[in-house]
Backbone bond lengths (Angstrom), bond angles and torsions (degrees), N, CA, C in turn:
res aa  C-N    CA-C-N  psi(-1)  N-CA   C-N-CA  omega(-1)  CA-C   N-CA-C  phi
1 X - - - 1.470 - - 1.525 108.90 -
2 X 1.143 123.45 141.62 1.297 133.54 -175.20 1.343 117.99 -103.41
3 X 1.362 113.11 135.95 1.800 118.89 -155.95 1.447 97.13 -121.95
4 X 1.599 100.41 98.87 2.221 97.33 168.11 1.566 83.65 -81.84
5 X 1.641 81.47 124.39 1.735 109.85 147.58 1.241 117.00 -76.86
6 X 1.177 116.12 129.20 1.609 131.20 173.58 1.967 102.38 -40.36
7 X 1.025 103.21 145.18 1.579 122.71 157.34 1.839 103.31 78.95
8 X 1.627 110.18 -9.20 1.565 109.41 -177.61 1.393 83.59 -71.59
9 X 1.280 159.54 -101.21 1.517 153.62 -165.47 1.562 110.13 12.19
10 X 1.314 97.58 -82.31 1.680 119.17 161.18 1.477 118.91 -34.65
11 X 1.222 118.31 -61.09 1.429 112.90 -163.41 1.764 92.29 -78.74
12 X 1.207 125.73 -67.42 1.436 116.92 173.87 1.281 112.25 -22.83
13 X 1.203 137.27 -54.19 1.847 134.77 -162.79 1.770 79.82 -77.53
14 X 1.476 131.62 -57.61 1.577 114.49 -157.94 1.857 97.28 -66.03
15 X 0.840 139.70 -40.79 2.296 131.55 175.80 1.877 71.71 -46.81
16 X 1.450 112.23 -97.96 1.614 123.95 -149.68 1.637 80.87 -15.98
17 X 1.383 125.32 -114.38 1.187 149.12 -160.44 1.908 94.81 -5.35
18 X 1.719 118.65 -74.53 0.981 115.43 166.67 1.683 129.92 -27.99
19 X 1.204 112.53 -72.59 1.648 105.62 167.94 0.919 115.95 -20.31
20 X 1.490 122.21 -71.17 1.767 151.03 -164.12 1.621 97.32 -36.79
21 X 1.565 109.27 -51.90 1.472 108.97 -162.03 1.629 115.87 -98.00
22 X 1.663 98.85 -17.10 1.378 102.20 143.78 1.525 137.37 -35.89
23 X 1.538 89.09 -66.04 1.379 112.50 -174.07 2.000 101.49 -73.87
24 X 0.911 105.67 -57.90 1.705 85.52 165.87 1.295 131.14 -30.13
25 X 1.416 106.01 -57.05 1.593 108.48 -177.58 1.380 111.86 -76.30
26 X 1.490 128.70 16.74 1.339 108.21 -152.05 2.044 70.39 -118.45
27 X 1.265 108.12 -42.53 1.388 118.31 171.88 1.716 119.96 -51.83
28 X 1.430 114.10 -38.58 1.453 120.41 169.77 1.438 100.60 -89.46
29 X 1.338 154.46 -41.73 1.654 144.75 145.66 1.761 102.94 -9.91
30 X 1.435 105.17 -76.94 1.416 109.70 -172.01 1.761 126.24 -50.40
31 X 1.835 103.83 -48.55 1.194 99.68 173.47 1.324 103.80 -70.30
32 X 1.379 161.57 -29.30 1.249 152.18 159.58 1.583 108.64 -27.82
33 X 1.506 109.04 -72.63 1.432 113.64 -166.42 1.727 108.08 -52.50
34 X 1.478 91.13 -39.01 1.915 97.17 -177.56 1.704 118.79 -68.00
35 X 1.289 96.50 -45.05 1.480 102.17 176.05 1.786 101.23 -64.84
36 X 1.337 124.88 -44.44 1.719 111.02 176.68 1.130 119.44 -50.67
37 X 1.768 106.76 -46.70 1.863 109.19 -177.34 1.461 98.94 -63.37
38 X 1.220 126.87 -54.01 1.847 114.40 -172.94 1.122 99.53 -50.58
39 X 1.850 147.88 -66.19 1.034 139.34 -175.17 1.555 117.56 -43.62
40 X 1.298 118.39 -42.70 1.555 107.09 -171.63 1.427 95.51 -95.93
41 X 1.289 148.30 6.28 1.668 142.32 154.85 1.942 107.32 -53.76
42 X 1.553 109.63 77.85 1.393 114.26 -179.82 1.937 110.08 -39.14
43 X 1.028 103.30 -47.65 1.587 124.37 -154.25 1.628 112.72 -24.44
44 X 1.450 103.30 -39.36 1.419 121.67 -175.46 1.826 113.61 -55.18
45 X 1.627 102.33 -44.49 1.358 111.54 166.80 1.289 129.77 -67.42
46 X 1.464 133.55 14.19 1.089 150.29 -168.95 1.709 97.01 -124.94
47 X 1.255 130.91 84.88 1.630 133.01 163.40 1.728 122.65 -39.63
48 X 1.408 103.49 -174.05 2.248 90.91 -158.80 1.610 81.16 -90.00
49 X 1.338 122.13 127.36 1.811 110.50 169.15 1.540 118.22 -84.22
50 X 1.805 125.29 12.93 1.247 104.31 157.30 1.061 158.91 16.98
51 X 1.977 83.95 -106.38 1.406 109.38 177.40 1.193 109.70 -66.02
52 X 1.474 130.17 -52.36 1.282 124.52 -179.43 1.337 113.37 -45.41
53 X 1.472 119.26 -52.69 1.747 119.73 -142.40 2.265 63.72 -79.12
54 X 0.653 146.73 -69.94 1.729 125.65 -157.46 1.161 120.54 -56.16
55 X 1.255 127.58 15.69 1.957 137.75 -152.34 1.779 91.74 -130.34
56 X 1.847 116.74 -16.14 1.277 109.61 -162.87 1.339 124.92 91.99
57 X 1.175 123.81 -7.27 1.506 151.21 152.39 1.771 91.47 -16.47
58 X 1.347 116.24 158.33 1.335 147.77 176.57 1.726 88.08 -127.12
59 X 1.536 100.28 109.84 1.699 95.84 173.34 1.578 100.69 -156.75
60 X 1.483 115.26 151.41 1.367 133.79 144.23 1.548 127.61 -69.05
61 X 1.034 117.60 149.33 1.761 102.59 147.86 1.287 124.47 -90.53
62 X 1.631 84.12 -16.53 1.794 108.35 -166.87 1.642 108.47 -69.00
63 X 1.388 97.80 -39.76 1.525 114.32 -166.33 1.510 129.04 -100.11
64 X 1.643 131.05 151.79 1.114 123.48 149.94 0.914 117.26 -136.32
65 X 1.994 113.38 161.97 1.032 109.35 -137.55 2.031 95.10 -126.70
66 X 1.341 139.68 137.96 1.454 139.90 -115.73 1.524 74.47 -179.61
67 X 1.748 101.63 93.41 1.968 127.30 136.11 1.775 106.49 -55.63
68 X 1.220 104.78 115.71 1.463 120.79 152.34 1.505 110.47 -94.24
69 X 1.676 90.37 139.30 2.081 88.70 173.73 1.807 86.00 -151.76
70 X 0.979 90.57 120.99 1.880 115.68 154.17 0.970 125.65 -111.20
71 X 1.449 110.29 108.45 1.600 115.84 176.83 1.483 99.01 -135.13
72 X 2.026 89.92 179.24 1.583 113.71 -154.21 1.512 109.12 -92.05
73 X 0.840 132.07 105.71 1.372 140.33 -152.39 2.030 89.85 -80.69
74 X 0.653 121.08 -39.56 1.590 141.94 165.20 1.671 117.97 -46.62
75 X 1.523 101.62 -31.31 1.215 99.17 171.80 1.606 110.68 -118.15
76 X 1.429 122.06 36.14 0.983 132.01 -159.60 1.689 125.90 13.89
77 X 1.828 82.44 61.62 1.777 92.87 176.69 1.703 100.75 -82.30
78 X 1.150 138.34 1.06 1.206 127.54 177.92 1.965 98.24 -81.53
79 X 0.673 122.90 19.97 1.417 116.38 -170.62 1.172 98.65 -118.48
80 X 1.737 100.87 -96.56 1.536 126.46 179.69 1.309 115.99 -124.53
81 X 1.208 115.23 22.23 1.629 112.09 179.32 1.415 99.41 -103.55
82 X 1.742 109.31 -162.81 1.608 116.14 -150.01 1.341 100.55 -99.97
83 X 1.782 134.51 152.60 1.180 136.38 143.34 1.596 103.74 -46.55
84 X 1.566 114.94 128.70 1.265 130.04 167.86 1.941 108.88 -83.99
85 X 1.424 111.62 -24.17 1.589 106.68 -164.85 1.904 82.06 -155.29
86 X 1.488 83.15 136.01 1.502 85.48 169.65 1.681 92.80 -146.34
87 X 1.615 100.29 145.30 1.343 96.89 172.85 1.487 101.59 -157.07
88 X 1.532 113.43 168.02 1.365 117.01 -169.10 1.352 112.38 -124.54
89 X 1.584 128.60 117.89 1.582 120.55 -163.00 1.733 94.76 -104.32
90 X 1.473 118.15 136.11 1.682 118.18 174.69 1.736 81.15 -107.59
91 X 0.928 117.63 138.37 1.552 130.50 167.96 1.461 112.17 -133.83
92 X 1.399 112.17 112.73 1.428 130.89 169.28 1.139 116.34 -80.16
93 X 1.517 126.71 93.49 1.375 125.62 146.07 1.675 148.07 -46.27
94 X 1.276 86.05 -12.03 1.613 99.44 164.68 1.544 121.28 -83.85
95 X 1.858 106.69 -49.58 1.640 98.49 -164.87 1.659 68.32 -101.75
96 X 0.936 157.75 47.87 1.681 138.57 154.78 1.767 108.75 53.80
97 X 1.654 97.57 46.62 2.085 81.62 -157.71 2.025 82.69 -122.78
98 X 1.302 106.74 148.00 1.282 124.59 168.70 1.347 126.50 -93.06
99 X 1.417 149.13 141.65 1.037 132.67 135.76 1.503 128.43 -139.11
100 X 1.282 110.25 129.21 1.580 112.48 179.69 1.685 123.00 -81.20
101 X 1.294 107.03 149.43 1.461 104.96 -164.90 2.130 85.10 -127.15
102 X 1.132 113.44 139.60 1.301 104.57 -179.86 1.693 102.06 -133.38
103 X 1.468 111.85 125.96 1.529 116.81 -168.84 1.293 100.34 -116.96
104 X 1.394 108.89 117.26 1.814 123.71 173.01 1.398 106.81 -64.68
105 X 1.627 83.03 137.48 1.679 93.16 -161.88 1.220 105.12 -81.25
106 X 1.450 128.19 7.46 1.882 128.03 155.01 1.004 123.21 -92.22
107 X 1.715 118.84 20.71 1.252 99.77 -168.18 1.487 108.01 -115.77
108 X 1.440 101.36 132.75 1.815 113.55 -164.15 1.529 108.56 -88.92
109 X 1.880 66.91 132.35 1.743 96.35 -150.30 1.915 92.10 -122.94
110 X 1.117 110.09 152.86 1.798 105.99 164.02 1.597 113.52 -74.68
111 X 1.720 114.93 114.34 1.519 96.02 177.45 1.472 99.10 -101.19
112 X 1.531 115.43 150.31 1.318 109.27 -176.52 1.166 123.22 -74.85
113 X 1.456 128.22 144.09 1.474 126.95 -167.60 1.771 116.10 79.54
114 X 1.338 120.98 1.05 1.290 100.85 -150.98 1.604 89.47 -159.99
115 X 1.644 111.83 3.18 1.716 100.88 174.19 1.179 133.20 87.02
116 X 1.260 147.28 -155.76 1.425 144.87 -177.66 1.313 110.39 -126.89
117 X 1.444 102.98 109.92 1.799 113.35 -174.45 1.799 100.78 -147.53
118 X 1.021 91.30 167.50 1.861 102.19 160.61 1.959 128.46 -33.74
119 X 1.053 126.42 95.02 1.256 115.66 -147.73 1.819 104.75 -68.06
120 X 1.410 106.60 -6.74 1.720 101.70 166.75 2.112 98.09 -68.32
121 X 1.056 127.98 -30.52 1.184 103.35 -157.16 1.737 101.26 -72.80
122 X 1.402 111.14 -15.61 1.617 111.79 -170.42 1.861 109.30 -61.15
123 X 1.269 100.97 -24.63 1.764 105.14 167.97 1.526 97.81 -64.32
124 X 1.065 159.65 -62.32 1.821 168.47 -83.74 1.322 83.26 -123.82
125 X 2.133 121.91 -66.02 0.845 75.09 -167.37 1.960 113.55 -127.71
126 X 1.651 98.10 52.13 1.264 78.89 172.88 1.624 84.31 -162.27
127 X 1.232 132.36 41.02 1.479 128.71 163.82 1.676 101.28 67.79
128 X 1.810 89.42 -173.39 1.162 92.17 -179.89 1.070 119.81 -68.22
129 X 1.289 144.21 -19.94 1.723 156.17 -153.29 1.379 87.73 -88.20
130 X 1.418 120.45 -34.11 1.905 96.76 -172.84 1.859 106.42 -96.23
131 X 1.261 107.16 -40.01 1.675 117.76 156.92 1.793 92.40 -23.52
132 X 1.636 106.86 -82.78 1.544 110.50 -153.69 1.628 90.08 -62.98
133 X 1.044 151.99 -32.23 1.570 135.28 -165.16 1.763 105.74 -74.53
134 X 1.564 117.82 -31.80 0.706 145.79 -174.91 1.272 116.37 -72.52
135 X 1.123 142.43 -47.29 1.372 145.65 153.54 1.802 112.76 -60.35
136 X 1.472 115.56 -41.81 1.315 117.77 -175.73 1.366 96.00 -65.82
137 X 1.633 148.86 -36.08 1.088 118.57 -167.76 1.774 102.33 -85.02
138 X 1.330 102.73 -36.98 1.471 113.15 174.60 1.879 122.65 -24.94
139 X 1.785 90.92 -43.33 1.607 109.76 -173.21 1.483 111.85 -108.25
140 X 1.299 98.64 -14.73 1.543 104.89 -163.39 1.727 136.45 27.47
141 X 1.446 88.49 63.12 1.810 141.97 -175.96 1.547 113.23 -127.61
142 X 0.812 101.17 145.87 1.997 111.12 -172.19 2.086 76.18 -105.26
143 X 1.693 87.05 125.57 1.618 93.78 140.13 0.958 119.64 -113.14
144 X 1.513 93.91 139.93 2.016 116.61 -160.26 1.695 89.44 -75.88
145 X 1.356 118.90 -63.33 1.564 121.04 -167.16 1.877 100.20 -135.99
146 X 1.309 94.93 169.35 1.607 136.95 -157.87 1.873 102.42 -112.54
147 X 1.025 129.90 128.25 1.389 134.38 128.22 1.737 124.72 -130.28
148 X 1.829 102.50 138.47 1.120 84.55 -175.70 1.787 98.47 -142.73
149 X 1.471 107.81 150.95 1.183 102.56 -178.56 1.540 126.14 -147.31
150 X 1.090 136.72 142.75 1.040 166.29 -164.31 1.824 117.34 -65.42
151 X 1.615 127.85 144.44 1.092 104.59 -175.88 1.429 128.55 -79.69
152 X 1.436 95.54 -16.38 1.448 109.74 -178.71 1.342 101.33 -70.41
153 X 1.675 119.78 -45.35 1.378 116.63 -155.56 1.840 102.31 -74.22
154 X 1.011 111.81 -55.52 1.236 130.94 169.30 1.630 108.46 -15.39
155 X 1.606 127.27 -39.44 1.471 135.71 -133.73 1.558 64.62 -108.37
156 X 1.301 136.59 -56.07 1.461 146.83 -113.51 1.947 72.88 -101.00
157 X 1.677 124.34 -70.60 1.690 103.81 -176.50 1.573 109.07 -49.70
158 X 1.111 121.89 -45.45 1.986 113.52 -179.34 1.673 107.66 -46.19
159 X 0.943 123.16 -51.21 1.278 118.97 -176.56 1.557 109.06 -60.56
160 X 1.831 119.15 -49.60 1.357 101.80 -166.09 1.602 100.27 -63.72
161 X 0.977 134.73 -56.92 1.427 143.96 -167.43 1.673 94.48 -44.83
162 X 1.213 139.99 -32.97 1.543 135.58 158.58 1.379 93.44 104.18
163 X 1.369 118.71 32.95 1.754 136.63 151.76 1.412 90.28 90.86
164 X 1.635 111.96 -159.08 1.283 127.06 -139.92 1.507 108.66 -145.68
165 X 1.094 142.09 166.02 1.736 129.05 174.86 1.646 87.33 -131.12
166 X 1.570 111.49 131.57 1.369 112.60 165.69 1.187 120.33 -140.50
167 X 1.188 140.80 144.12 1.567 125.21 170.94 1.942 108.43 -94.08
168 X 1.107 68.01 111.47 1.670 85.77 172.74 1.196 100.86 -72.22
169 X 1.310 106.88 141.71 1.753 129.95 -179.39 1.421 121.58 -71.40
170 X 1.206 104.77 -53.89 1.770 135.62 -178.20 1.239 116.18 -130.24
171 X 1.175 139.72 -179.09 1.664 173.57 -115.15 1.218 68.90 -169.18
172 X 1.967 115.08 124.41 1.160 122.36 177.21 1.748 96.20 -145.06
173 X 1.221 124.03 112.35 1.465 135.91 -164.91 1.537 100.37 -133.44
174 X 1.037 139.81 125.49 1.366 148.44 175.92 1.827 124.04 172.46
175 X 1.406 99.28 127.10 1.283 116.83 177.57 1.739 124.55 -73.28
176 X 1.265 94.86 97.80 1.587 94.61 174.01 1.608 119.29 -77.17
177 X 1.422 115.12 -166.54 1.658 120.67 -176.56 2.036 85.10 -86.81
178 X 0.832 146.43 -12.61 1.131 137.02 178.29 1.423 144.74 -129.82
179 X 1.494 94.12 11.23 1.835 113.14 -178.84 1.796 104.07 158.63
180 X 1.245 99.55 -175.59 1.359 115.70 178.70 1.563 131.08 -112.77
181 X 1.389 117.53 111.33 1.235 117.40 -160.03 1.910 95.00 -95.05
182 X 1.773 106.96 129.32 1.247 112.66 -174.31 1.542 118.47 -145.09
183 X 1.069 109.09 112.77 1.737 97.30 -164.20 1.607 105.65 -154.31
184 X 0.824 126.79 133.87 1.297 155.31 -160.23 1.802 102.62 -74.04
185 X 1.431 107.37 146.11 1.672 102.09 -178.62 1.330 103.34 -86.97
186 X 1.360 104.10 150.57 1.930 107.28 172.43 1.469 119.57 95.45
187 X 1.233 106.07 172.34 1.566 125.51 -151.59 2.133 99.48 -61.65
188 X 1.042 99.44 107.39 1.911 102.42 -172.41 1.376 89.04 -129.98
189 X 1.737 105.90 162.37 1.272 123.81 141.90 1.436 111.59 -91.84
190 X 1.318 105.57 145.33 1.942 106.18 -176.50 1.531 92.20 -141.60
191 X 1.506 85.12 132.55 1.858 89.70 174.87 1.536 107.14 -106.43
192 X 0.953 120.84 -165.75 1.693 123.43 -164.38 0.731 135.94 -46.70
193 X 1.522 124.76 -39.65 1.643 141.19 155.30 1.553 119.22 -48.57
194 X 1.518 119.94 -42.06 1.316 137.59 -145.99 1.561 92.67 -104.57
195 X 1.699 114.42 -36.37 1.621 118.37 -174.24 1.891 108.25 -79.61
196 X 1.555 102.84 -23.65 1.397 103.37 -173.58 1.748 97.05 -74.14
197 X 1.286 120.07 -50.17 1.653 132.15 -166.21 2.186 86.82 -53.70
198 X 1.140 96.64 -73.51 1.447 102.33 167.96 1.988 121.46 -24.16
199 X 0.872 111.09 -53.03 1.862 118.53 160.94 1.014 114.52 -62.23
200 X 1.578 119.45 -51.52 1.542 109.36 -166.55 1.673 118.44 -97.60
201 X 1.545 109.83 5.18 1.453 101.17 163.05 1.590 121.74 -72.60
202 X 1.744 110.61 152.35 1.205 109.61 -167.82 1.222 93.97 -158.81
203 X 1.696 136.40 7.38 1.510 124.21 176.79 1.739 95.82 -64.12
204 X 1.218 113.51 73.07 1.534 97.98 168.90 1.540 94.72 -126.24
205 X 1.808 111.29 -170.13 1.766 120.96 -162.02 1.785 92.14 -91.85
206 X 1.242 116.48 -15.31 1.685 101.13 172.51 1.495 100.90 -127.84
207 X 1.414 120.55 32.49 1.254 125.58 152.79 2.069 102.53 56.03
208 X 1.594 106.72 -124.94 1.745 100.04 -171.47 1.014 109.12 -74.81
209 X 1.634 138.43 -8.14 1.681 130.20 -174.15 1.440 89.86 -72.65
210 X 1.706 123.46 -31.08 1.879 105.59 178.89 1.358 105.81 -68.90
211 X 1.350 118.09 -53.25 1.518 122.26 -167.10 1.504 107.46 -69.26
212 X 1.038 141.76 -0.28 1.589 151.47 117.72 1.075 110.90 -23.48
213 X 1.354 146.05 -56.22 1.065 151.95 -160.12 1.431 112.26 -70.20
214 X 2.074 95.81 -59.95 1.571 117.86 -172.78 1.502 94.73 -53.34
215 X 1.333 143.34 -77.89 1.453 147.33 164.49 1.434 95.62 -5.49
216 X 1.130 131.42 -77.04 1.428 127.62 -178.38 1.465 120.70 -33.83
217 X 1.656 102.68 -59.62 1.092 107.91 166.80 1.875 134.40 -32.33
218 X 1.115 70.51 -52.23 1.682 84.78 -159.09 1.930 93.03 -81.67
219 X 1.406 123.04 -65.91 1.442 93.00 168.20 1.476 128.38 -30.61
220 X 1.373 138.36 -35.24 1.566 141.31 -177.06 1.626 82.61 -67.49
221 X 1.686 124.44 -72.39 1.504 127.19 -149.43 1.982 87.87 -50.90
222 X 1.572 136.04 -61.78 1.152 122.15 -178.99 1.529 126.55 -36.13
223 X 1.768 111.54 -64.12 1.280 112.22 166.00 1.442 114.75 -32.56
224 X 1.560 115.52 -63.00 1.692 114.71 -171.29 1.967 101.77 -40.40
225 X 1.525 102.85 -57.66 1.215 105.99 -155.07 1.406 105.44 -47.37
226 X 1.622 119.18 -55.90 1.295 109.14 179.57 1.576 140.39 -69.51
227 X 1.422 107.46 -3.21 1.645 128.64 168.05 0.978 102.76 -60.22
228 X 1.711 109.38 -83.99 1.250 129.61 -169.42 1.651 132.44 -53.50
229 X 1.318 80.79 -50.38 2.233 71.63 170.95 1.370 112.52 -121.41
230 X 1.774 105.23 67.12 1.281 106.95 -177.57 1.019 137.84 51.42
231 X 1.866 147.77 43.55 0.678 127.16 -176.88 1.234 135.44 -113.42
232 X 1.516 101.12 42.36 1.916 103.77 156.33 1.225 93.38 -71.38
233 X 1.569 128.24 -56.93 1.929 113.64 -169.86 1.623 116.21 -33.00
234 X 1.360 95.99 1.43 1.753 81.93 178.13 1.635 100.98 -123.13
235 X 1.126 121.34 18.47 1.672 124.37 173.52 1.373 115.99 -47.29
236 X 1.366 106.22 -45.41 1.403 106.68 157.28 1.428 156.97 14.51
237 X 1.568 83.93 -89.20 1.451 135.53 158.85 1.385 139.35 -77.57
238 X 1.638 95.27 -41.18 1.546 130.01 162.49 1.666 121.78 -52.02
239 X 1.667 104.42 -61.83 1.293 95.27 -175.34 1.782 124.78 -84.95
240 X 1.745 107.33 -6.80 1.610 94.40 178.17 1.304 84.14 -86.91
241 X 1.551 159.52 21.33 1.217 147.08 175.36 1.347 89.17 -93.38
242 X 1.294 130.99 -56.35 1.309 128.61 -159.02 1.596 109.57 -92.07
243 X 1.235 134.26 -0.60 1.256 142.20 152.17 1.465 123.82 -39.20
244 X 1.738 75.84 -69.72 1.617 102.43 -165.94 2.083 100.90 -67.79
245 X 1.478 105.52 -34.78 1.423 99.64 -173.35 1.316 109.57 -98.14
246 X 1.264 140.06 -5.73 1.390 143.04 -157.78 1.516 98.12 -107.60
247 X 1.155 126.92 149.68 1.602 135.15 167.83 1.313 105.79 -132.60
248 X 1.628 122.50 118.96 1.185 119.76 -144.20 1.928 106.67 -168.74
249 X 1.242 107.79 116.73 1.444 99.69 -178.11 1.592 122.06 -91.26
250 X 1.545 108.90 19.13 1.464 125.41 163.61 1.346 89.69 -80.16
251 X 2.037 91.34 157.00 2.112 108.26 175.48 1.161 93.34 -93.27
252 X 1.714 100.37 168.69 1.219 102.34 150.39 1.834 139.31 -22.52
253 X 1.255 92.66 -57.34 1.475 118.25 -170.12 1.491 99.95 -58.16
254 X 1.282 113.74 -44.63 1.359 116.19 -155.84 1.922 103.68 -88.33
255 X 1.262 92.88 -34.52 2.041 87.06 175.88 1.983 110.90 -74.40
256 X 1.441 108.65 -22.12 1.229 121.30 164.62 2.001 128.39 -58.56
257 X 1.766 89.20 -31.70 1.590 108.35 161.52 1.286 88.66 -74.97
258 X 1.040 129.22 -91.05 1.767 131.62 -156.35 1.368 110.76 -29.15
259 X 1.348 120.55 -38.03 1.679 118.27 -179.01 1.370 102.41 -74.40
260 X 1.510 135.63 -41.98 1.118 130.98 -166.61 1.584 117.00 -75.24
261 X 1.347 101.91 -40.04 1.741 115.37 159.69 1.256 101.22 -54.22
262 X 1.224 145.14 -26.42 1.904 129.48 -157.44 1.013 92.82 -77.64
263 X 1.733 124.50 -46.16 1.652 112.55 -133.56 1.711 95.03 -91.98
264 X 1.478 119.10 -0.74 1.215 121.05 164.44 1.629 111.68 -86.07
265 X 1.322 118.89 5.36 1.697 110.63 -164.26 1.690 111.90 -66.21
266 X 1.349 118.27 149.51 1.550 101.90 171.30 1.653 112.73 -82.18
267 X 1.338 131.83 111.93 1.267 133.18 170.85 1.005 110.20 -34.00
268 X 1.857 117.98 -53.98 1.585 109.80 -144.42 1.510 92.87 -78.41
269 X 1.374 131.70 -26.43 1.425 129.45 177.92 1.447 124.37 -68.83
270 X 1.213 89.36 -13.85 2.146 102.59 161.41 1.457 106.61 -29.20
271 X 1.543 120.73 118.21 1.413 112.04 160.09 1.477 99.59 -142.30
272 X 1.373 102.08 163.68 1.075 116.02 176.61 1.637 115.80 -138.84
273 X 1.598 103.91 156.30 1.473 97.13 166.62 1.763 133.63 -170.99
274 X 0.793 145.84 167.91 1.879 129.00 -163.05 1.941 85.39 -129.97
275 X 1.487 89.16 149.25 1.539 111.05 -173.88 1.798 102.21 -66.86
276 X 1.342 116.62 112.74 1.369 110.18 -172.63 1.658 104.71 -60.29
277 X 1.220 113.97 176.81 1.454 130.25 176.03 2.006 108.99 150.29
278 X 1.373 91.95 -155.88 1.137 88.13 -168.00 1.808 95.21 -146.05
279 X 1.651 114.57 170.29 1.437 98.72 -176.30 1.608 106.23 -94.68
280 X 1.317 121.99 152.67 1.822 144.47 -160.88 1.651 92.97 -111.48
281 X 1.498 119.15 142.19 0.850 110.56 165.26 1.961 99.63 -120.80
282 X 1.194 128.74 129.40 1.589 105.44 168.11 1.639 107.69 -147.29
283 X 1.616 115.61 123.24 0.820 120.88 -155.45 1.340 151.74 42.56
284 X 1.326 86.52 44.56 1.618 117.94 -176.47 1.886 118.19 93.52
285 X 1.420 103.42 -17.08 1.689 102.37 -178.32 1.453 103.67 -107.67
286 X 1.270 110.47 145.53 1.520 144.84 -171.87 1.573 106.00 -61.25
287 X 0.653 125.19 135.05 2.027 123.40 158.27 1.343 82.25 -142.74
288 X 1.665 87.76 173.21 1.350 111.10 135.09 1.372 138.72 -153.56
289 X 1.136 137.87 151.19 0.994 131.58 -91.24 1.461 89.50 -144.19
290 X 1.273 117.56 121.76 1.515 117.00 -170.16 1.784 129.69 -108.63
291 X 1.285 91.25 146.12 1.979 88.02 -164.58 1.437 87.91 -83.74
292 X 1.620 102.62 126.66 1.080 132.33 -178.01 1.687 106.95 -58.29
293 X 1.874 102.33 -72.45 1.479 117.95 164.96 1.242 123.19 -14.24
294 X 1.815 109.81 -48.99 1.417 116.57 -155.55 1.764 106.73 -92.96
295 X 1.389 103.53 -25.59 1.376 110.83 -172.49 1.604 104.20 -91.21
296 X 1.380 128.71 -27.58 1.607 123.26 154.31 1.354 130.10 -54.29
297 X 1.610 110.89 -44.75 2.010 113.89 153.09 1.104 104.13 -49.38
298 X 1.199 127.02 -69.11 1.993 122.22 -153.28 1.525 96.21 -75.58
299 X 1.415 134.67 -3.08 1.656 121.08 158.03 1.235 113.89 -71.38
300 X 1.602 102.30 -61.49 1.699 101.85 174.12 1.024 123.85 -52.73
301 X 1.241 124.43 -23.28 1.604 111.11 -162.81 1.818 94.66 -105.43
302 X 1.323 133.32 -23.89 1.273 118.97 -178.45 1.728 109.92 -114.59
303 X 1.330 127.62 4.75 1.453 133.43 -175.72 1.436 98.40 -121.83
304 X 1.249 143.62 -46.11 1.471 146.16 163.75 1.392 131.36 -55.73
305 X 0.901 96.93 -134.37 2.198 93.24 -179.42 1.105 103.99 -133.88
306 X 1.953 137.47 11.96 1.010 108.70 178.42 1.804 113.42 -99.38
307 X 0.906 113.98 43.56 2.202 128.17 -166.11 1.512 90.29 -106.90
């Protein structure tokens, strides 16, 4: 005759129940780990280079290539006014290596349809689509994607990221058409207010080819920030900051790769650099005027496959 012991009923249904939620979490564990590896699989952000590499294209497979435009929301450059900062990011997904290319916004360039002028005016008058056509023939590089941002918005990502560390060069004091830029010489953290004054000074002896630089700067000081002290943990926070201020024809999904690729980037391979030349004067207005020679090496060698 067979004897049910009290509480085996019970304890049998509490293991079942246990397993069950085992096995759940072991199922949400996995899609976690799977959904991270698809997210950090860069490859997707890299387009087919074909057509391009047969058109004469300057291309990677390794790489893509990401128009920066900062403008003055103040001077209603989001409309029809000028890119204030334009720069060009080649990002290697293979060795994890960055490099910035930074193009002075006087420097006379052919815009299509519209002749040989200042390549900030090609935003004025044909948006970003003639800007980006405009640089692609300039470099003769396909840009894959666009970000562009705003001064307000700009102040608003420095803050989420919990500011920036820079060494300021000089004691930089100067009155613009819209406030007062004031900042102290030497090694500071500057958060959004203090990093924008920091970009837009230019009382210097070669005027924006220095403040070219500072831009440089301070993109490297961002990258560092988010390598170094972790800062996907702040994605959070990070990306409705950069949503709301960024204008950008990357998805979600895809600026979410880009953060996850950063915090692998190699620092020490950080480079940076501005299109050499020299300044043009013609008919009284300033350009400048770019060495062709010098800016076809530094394509190949940092937008192509030979890096």
């Amino acid at each position: 005759m067979n004897i049910r012991r009290p509480g085996n009923s019970k304890q049998n249904k509490n293991r079942r129940g246990i397993s069950r939620l085992l096995i759940v979490l072991a199922v949400i564990v996995a899609a976690l780990v799977v959904g991270y590896l698809w997210l950090q699989s860069p490859a997707s952000l890299v387009p087919d280079r074909t057509e391009q590499q047969a058109s004469g294209l300057t291309v990677s497979e390794d790489k893509f290539y990401v128009l920066l435009i900062g403008s003055d929301e103040n001077d209603g450059l989001l409309g029809s006014g000028r890119a204030d900062t334009i720069m060009v990011a080649s990002v290697d997904i293979r060795s994890k290596e960055l490099f910035l290319l930074s193009i002075p916004r006087d420097s006379y360039v052919a815009i299509p349809g519209y002749g040989n002028d200042k390549i900030n005016h090609a935003y004025a008058y044909g948006g970003v689509e003639l800007l980006r056509q405009t640089v692609e023939d300039l470099l003769h590089i396909p840009i894959d994607y666009y970000a562009q941002i705003d001064f307000a918005g700009f102040e608003a990502v420095i803050d989420a990221l919990g500011g920036v560390e820079i060494d300021v060069d000089k004691r930089m004091y100067y009155q613009t058409y819209d406030g007062l830029i004031d900042i102290e010489a030497g090694v500071q953290r500057l958060n959004g207010e203090k990093a924008l004054q920091y970009v837009r000074f230019r009382s210097d002896a070669l005027g924006d080819i220095t403040r070219v630089s500072r831009q440089q700067n301070l993109m490297k000081a961002i990258v560092h920030e988010f390598v170094e002290n972790n800062g996907y943990w702040k994605l959070p926070r990070l990306l409705p900051a950069i949503s709301d201020a960024v204008r950008t024809d990357m998805s979600t999904l895809d600026m979410i790769r880009v953060a996850l690729l950063a915090k692998d980037f190699d620092l020490a391979a950080l480079e940076s650099a501005t299109l050499d030349g020299d300044f043009l004067d013609l008919n009284g207005i300033s350009y400048w005027q770019v060495d062709e020679q010098d800016m076809q090496e530094m394509v190949a060698t940092h937008f192509g496959g030979g890096q």
